[in-house]
C-alpha positions as CSV (number, residue, x, y, z in Angstrom):
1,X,0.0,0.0,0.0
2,X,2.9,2.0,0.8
3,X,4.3,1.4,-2.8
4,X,0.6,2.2,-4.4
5,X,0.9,6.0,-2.7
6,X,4.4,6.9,-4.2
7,X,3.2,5.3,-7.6
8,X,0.5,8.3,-7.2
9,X,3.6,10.7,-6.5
10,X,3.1,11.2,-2.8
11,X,5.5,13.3,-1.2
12,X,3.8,12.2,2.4
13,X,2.3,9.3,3.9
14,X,0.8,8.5,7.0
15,X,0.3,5.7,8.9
16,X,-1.6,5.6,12.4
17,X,-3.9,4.2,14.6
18,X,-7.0,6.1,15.2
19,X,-7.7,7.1,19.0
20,X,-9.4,4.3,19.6
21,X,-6.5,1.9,18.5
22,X,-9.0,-0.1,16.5
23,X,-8.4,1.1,13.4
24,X,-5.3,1.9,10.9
25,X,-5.4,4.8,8.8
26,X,-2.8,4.9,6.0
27,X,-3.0,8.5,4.0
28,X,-1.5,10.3,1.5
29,X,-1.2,13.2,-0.6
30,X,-0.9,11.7,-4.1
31,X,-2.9,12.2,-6.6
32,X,-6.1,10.2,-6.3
33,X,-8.0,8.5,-8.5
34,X,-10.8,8.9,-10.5
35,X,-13.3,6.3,-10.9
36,X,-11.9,4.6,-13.7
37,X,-8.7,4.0,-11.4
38,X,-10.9,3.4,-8.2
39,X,-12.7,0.4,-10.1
40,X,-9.6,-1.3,-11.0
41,X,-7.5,-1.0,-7.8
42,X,-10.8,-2.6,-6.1
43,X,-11.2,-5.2,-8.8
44,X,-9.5,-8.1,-7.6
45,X,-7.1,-10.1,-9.8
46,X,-7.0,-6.7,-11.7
47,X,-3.4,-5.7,-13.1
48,X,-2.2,-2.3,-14.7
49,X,0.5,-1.5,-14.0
50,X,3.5,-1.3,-16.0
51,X,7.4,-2.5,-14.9
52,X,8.2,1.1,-14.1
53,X,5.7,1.3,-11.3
54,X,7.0,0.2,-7.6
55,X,3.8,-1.9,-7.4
56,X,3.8,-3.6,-10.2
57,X,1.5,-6.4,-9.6
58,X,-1.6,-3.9,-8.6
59,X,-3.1,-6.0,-5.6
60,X,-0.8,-4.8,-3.1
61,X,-4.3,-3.0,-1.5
62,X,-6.6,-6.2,-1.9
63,X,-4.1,-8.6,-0.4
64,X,-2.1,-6.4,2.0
65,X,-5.3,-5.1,3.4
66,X,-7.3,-8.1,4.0
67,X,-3.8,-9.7,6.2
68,X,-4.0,-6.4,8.8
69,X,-7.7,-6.8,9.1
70,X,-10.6,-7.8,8.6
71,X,-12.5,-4.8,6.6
72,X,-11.3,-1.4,4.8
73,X,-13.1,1.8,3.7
74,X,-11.2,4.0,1.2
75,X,-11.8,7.7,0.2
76,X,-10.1,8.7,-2.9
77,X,-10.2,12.0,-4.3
78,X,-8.3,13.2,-7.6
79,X,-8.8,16.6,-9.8
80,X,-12.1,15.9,-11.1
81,X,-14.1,13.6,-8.8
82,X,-14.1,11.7,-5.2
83,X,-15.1,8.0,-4.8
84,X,-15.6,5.7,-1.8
85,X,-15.0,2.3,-1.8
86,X,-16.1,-1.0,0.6
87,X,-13.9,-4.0,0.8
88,X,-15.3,-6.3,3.7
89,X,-15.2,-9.7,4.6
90,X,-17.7,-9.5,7.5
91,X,-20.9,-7.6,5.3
92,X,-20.1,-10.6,2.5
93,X,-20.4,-13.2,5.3
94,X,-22.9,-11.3,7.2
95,X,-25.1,-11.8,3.4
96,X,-23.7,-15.2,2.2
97,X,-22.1,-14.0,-0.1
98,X,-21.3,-16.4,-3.1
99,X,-19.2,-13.9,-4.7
100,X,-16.9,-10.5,-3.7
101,X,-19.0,-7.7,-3.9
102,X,-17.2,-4.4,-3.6
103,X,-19.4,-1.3,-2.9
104,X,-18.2,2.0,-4.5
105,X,-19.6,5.2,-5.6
106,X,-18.3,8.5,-7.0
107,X,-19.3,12.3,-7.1
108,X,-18.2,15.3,-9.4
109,X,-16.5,18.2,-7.4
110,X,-20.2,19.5,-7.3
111,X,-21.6,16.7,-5.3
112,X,-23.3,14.9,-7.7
113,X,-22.7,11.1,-8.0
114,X,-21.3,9.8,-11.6
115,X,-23.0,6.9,-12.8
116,X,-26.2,4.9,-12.5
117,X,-27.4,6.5,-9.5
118,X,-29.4,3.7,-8.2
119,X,-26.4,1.7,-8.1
120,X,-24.5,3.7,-5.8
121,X,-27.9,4.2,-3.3
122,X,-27.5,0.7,-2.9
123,X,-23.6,1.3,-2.1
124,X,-23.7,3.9,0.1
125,X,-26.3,2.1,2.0
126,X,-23.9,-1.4,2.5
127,X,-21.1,1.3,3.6
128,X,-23.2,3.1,6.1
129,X,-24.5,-0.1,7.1
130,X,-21.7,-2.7,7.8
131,X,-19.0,0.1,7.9
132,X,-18.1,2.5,10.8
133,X,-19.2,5.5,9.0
134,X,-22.8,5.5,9.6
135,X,-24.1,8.4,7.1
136,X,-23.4,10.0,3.6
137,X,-22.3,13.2,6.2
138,X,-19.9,11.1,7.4
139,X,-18.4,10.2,4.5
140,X,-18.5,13.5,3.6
141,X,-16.5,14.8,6.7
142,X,-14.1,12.3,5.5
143,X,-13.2,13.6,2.2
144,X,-12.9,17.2,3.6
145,X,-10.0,15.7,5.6
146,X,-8.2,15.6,1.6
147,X,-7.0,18.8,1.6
148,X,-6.4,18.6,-2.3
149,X,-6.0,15.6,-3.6
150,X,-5.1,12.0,-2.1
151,X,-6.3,8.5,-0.5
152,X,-7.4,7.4,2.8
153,X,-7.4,4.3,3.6
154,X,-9.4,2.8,6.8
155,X,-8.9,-1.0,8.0
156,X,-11.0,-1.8,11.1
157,X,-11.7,-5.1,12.6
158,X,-8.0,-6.2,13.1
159,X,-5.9,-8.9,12.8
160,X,-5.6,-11.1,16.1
161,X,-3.3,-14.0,17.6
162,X,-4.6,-17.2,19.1
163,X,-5.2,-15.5,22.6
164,X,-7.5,-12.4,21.0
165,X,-5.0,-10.0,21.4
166,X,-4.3,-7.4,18.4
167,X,-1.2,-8.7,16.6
168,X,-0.3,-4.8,16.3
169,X,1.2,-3.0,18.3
170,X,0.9,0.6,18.7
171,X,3.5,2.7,20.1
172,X,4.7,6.5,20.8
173,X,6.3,6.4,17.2
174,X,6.4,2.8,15.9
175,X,4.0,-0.1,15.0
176,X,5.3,-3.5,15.5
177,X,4.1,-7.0,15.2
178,X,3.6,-8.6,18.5
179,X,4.6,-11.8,17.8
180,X,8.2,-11.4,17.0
181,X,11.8,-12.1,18.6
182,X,12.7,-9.2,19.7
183,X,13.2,-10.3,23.4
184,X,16.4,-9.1,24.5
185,X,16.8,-11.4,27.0
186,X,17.0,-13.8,24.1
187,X,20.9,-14.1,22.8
188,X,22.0,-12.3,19.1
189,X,21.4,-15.7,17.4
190,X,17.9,-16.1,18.7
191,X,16.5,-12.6,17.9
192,X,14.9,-11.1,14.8
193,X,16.2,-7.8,13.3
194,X,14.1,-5.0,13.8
195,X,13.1,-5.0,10.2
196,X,11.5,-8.4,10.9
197,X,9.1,-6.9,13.1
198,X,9.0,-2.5,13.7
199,X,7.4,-0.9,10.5
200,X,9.6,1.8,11.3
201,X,12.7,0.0,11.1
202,X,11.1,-1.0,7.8
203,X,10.3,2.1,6.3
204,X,13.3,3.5,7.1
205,X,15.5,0.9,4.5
206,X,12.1,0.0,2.5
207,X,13.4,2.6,-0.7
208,X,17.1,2.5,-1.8
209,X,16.9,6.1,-2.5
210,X,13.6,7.4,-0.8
211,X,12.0,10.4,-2.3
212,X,8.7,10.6,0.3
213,X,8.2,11.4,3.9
214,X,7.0,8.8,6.1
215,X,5.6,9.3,9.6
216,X,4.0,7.0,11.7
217,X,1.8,7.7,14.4
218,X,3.1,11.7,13.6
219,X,6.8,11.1,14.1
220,X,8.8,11.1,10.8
221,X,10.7,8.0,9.7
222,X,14.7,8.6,9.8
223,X,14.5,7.4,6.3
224,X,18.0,6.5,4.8
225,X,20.6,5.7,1.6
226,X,21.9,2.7,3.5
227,X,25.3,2.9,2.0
228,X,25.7,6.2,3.3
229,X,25.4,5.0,6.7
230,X,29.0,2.5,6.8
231,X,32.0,2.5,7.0
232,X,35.0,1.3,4.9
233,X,33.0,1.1,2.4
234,X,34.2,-0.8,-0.9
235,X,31.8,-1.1,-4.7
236,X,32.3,-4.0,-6.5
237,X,30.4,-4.8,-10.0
238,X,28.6,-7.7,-10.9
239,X,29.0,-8.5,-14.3
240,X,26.8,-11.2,-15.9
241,X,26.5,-12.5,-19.4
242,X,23.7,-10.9,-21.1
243,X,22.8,-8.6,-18.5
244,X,23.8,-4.9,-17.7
245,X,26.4,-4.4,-15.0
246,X,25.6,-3.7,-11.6
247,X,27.0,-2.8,-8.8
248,X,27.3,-4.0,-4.9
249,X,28.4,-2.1,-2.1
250,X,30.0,-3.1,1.4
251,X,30.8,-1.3,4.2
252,X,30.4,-1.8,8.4
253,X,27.6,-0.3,10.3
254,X,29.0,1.0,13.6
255,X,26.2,0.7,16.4
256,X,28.1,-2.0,18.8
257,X,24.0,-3.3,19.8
258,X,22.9,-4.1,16.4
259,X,26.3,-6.1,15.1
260,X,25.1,-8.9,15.6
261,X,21.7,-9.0,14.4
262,X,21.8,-6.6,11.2
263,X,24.4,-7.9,8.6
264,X,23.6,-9.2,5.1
265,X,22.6,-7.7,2.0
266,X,19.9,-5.8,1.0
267,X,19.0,-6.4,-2.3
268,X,16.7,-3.9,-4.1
269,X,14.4,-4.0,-7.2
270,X,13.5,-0.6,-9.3
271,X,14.7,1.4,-5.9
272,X,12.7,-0.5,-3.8
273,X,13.6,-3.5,-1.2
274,X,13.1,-6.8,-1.9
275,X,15.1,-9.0,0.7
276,X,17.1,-7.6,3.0
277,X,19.8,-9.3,5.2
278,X,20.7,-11.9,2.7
279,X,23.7,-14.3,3.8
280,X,25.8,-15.2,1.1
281,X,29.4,-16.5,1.1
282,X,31.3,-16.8,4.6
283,X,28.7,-15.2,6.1
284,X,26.6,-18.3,6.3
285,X,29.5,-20.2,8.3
286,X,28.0,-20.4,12.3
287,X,30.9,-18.0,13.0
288,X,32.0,-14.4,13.3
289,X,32.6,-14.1,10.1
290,X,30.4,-11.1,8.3
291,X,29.2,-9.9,11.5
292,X,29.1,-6.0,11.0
293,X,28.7,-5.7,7.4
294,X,26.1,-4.2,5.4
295,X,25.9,-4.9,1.6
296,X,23.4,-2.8,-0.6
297,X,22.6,-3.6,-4.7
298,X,20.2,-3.4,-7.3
299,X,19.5,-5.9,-9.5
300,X,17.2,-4.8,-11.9
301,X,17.0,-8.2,-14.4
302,X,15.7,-10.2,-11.6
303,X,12.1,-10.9,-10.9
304,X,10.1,-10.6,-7.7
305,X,7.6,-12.8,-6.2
306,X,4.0,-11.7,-6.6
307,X,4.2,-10.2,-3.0
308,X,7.7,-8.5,-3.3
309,X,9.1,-10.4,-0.4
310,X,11.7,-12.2,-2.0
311,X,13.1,-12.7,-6.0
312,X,12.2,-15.9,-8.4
313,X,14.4,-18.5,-7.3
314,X,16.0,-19.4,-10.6
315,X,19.7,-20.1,-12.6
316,X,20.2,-16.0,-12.7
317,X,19.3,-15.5,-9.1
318,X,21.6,-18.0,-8.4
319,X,24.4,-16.5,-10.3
320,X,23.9,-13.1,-8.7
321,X,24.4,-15.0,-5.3
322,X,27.8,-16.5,-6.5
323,X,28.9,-12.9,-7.6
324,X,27.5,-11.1,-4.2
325,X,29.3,-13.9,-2.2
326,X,32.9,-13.2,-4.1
327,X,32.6,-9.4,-3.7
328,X,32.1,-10.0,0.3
329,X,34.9,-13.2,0.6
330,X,37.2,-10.3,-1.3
331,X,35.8,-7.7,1.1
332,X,36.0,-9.4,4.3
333,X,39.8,-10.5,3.6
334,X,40.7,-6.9,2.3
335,X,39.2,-4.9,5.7
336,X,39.9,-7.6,8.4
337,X,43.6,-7.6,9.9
338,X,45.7,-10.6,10.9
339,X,45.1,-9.9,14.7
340,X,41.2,-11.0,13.8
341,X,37.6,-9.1,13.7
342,X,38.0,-8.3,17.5
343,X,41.1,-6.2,16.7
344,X,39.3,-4.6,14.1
345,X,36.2,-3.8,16.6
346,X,38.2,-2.1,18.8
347,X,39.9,0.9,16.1
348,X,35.9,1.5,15.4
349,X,33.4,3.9,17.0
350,X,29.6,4.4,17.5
351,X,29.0,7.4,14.8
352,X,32.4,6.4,11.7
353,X,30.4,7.3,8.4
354,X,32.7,7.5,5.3
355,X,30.2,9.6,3.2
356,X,27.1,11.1,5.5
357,X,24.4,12.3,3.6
358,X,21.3,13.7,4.6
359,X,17.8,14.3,2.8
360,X,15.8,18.1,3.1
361,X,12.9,18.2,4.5
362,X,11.8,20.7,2.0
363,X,13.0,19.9,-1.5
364,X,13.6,15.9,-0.6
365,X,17.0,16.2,-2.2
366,X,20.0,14.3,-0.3
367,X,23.5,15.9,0.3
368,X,26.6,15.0,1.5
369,X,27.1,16.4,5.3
370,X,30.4,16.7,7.5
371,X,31.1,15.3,10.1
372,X,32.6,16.5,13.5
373,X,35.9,17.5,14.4
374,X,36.0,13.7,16.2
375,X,35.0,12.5,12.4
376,X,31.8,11.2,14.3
377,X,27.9,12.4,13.1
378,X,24.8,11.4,14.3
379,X,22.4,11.0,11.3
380,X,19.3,10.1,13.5
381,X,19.6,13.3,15.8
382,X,20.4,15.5,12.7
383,X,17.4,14.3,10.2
384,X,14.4,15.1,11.5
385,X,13.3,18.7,10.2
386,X,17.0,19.1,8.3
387,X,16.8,21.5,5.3
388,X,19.1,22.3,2.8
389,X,20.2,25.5,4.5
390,X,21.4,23.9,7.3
391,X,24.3,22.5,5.6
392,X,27.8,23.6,6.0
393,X,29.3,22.1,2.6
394,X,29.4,24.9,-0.1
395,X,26.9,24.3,-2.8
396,X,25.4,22.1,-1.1
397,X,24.0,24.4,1.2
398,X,20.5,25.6,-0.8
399,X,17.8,23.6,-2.2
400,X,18.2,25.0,-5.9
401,X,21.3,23.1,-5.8
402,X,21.7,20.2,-8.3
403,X,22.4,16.6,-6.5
404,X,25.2,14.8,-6.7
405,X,25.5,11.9,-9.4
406,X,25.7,8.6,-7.8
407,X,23.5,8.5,-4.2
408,X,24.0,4.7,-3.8
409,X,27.4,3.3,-4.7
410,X,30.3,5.3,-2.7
411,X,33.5,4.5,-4.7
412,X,31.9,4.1,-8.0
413,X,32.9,6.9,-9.8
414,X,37.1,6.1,-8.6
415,X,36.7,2.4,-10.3
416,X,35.3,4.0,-13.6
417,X,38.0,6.2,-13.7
418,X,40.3,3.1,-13.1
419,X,39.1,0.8,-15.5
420,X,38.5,3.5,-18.7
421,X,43.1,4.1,-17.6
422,X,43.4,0.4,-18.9
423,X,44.4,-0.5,-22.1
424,X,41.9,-3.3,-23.7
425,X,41.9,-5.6,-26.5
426,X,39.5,-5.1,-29.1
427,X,38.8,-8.7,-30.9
428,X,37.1,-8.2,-34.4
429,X,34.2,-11.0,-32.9
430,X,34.4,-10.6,-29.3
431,X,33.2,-14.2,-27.2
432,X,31.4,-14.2,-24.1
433,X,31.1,-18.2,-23.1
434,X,28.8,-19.0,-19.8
435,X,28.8,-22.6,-18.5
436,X,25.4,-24.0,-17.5
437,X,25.0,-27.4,-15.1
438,X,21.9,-26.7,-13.2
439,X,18.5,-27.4,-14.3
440,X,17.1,-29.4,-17.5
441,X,17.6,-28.1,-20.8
442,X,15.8,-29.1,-23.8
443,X,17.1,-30.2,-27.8
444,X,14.1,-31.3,-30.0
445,X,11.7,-31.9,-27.6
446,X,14.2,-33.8,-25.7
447,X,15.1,-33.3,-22.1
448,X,19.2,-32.4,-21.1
449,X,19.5,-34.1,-17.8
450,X,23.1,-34.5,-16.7
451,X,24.9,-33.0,-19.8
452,X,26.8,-29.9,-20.1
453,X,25.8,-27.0,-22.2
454,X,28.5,-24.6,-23.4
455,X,27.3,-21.8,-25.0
456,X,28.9,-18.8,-27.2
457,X,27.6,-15.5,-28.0
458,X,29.5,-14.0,-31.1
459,X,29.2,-10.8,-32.4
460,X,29.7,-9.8,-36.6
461,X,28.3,-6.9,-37.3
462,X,25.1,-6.4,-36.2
463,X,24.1,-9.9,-36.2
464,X,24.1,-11.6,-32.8
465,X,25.0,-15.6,-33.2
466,X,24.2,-17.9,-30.7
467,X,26.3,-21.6,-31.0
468,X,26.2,-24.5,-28.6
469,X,28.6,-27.5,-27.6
470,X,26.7,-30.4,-25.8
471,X,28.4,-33.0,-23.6
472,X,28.3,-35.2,-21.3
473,X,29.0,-35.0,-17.5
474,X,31.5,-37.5,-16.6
């Protein structure tokens, strides 16, 4: 839902529970939709959207709704018109129902409805009835909350655990699920990352480079570029066959009580986050080993899952994995000294940032900050209202200022500059040769089980030719 309201262009969202704690209002000032939108985003099974769009799949409201709770009520409201919508599991078992109905009806800006007006009597009349807002002048109030355009989105009977209890939790600035590990009586091993379990911690990581304010319960989320956050920070690329390059970053994060529970990769999607903490080479050893460090990519040729929880497990994914696992092997070997990781813990301190940046409040852009005269900055206590004038960098210091080039990747710019120095060969029909093992492969029809395929990719001209050598495994 969160990825449906910067689709719209939302610079803010909010997320809260309402004073009675028994409902969650999500809210933002995007740009609405108009009924033709409305229909569709209620429609289940309903896709739109194209690859460019953070929520690609376009049921990101049906299904992420229905797992907090129970019922939602959403009041849209766009340029030209406002609509209401009803998606509720208790009215279609109150009904027995055979099939989802979904009440909805829209208005001009003069208060007229649009479309067959006995049609959306017998809306408004399932909302006022099996919803919490009990007249049309209360759905009214509602859309004079939208000061110009936006969504709000209501879900109400919420989600519980097995002894009734909400399995939300609602705090001064944070919403967490109850059910998690975050115990801290429980040892490193045993306990979940806060991502796991604190929307905040969430939302603070959930865009590689975020472009819109989030606040929940009224306090604004210390949103971040995580790479900008480490230290010793190293880019490495990932170069596949047939895909574009990429790049992966590593680096230590520095808070001494979150070593041992935050380390892994975050790997991101079209800027937004897709798994985060992923173990991949010596970090997976039951040992010290990758304790501390923080990788950060984007791999845009993968595929997410429908719910954009984790990527397609497939041959590519896998060969991402390899690459990610060699750039932190080289990593790990290149920053840790012969007296061990514990020698290495003791040079570093709470605060050791290579490159801080932080984001305006105002204009959203993020620039690079300094740090203090100890080489030490607090991010967290420096973000909150933070505006381009409050910089101390030159030319960085007003929001008509142009952003730097690369937000994500620290040293990328220093290994361009390296490799274009090198002298390379340039073969008339360059070769780029990938061996394959995994899987089953088919020729005529036939299956490939257990045989090696070597392939070639040759360039001539402009014609790309594709050859094959098959053999078998011995």
């Amino acid at each position: 839902m969160i990825d449906n309201s910067v689709d719209a262009e939302a610079t803010e969202i909010q997320i809260k529970a309402t004073p009675d704690k028994k409902k969650l209002l999500i809210s933002d000032n995007g740009t609405g939709m108009d009924q033709v939108a409305f229909n569709k985003m209620l429609s289940l099974g309903y896709c739109d959207k194209n690859d460019q769009k953070v929520g690609k799949y376009g049921n990101g409201f049906k299904s992420g709704s229905m797992r907090i709770g129970s019922d939602a009520v959403v009041f849209t409201k766009c340029k030209t018109s406002y609509s209401c919508g009803f998606l509720s599991q208790t009215f279609l078992l109150a009904i027995g129902a055979t099939e989802v109905l979904v009440p909805m009806c829209t208005w001009d800006l003069e208060g007229n409805i649009v479309g067959d007006e006995r049609q959306a009597d017998k809306s408004l009349n399932i909302i006022t009835t099996y919803s919490p807002f009990e007249s049309e002048e209360d759905i009214v109030a509602e859309f004079e909350k939208i000061k110009q355009t936006g969504t709000n989105i209501y879900i109400y009977n919420l989600s519980t655990l097995h002894d009734e209890n909400s399995e939300l939790q609602f705090f001064k600035d944070d919403i967490k699920l109850r059910e998690r590990r975050d115990d801290h009586s429980l040892s490193p091993s045993e306990r979940d990352p806060p991502i796991k379990y604190s929307l905040k911690a969430y939302c603070a990581v959930l865009y590689l480079v975020p472009r819109t304010q989030i606040y929940i319960q009224e306090h604004k989320v210390h949103q971040k570029i995580i790479t900008r956050t480490l230290y010793k920070t190293k880019t490495s690329a990932i170069k596949l066959a047939g895909c574009a390059e990429c790049y992966v970053t590593y680096g230590f994060h520095t808070n001494p009580k979150m070593r041992n529970i935050n380390y892994g990769v975050f790997m991101y999607h079209r800027n937004r986050l897709i798994e985060p903490l992923v173990k991949v080479g010596s970090m997976t050893a039951p040992n010290s080993v990758g304790v501390g460090v923080i990788g950060c990519c984007e791999v845009p040729y993968l595929v997410p899952t429908h719910n954009k929880q984790g990527f397609m497990q497939n041959n590519l994914y896998l060969r991402v994995k390899r690459n990610l696992a060699a750039a932190f092997n080289a990593y790990w070997r290149m920053c840790i000294p012969s007296g061990g990781i514990g020698a290495f813990w003791k040079t570093v301190r709470k605060g050791m940032i290579d490159d801080p940046f932080l984001q305006c409040h105002n204009c959203f852009k993020w620039r690079p900050v300094a740090k203090g005269p100890d080489g030490i900055i607090n991010l967290k206590e420096a973000s909150s209202m933070w505006c381009c004038k409050d910089n101390t960098i030159p030319g960085q210091d007003n929001c008509a200022a142009v952003e730097v080039g690369d937000l994500v990747h620290t040293d990328r710019k220093i290994q361009r500059r390296e490799s274009k120095g090198r002298k390379r060969k340039k073969p008339e029909e360059p070769e780029i040769s990938t061996d394959e093992e995994e899987g089953v492969r088919t020729e005529g029809g036939k299956e490939l089980i257990g045989r090696k395929v070597k392939s070639f990719l040759s360039m001539n001209g402009n014609t790309l030719w594709v050859f094959a050598v098959i053999s078998d495994i011995n």
